[in-house]
N, C-alpha and C positions, 0 to 999 in steps of 0.2 A: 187809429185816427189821430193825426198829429193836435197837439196843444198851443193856442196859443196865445201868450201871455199880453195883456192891454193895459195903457194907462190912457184915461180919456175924461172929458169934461162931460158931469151927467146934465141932465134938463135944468137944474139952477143953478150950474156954474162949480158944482162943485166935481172934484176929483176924484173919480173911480178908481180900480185898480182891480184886476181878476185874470182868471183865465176862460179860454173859450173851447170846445174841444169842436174841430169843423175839418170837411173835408180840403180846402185850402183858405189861403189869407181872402179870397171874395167871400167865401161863405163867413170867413168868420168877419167880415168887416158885415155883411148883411146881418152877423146876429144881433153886433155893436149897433150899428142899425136900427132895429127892433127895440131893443133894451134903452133905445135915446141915448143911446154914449157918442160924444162925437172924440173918434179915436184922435189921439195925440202920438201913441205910441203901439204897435203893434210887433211882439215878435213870435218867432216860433220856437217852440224845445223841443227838446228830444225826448224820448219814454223815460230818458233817467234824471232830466228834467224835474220830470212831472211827479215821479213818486219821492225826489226830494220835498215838493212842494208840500203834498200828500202829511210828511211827518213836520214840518215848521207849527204847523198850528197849535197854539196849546190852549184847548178850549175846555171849559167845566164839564160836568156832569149834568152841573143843573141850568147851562145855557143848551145843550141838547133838550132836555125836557120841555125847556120853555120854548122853546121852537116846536117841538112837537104839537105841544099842547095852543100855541097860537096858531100853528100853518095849518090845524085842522080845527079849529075855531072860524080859519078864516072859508073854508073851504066850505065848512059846514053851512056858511050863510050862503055861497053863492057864490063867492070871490071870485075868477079865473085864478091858475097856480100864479104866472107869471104876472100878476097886478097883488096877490099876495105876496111875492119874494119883495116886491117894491116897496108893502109895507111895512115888512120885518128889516129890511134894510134901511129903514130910515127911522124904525122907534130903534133899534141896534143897538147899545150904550158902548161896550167893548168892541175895538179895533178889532182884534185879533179874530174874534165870530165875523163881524160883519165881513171880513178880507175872505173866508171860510163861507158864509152864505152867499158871497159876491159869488164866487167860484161856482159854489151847487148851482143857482142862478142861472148863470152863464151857461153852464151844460145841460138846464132843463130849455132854456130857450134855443139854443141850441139842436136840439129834436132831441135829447136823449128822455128819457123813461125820471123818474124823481129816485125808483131805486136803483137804478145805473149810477145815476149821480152820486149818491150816497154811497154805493161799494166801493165807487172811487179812494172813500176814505177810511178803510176798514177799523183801523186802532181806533177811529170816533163813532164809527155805526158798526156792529159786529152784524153778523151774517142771519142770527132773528131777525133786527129791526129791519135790514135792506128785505127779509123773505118775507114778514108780514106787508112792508110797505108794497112791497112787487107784487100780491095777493089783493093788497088794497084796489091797489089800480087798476088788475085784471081783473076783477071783478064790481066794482064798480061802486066801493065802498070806502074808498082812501082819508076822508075823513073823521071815519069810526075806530079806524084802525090805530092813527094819530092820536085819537083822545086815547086810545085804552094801550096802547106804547107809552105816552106820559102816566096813566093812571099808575103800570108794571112800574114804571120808573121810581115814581113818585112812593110808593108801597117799600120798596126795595131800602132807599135812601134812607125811609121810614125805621125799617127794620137794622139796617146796619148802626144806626146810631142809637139802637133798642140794646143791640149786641154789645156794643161797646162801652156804654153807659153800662152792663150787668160786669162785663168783663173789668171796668174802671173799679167799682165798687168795693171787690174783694180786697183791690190794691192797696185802696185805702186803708 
């Protein structure tokens, strides 16, 4: 399915920027559409395109988790996904995620799956989180899954700076 890249004015005037993944430039102007972008710029790439895009980002560790742990916070109350992306895109602080969630965004509104989207980007989601998220979804528990992928996360981070702190000590 080709990609294609937008720059458009969102609902308050301000400037979006992402990609869309659609069967042609209508579909993708109806997802812009949906998403209240009104397009300014619209093109399309190519597959090699797209997995340059794929590696520009250079996002944390612990802005993954905290996406986790809000997009199933937000799910957990009732949110729909795509009025969630909305408002993870707008509390956002760093560029470089929000250009990153525009993107996932874009491909869930789009029709794709939330772990499609996500495999999309694999050196940021390895192939666990995209298989529990895809588990989530088909079975109809994507929210739980969210908290306890941030909980793994969260424990993990916990433990590396346990290891490293022991490892620092002796140096001393």
């Amino acid at each position: 399915m080709p990609t294609f890249f937008y720059r458009g004015k969102g609902p308050k005037g301000d400037i979006q920027t992402g990609t869309i993944l659609a069967e042609n430039q209508r579909a993708a102007l109806r997802a812009l559409e949906g998403m209240k972008v009104y397009p300014m710029e619209i093109d399309q790439r190519s597959e090699s395109d797209g997995s340059e895009t794929v590696t520009r980002f250079k996002v944390r560790a612990d802005d993954i988790t905290l996406f986790a742990r809000q997009l199933g916070d937000l799910l957990r109350v009732g949110v729909p996904i795509t009025r969630a992306f909305e408002t993870l895109l707008k509390e956002t602080r760093r560029e470089e995620f929000r250009l990153l969630l525009s993107e996932i965004a874009s491909h869930v509104t789009g029709g794709k799956s939330l772990a499609d989207s996500l495999a999309f980007y694999p050196r940021l989601f390895p192939e666990l989180f995209v298989s529990m998220i895809r588990a989530g979804e088909e079975g109809g528990f994507l929210a739980e899954v969210l908290g306890k992928i941030a909980d793994h996360r969260e424990r993990q981070k916990e433990l590396k700076g346990r290891v490293r702190a022991a490892l620092i000590y002796p140096a001393l």
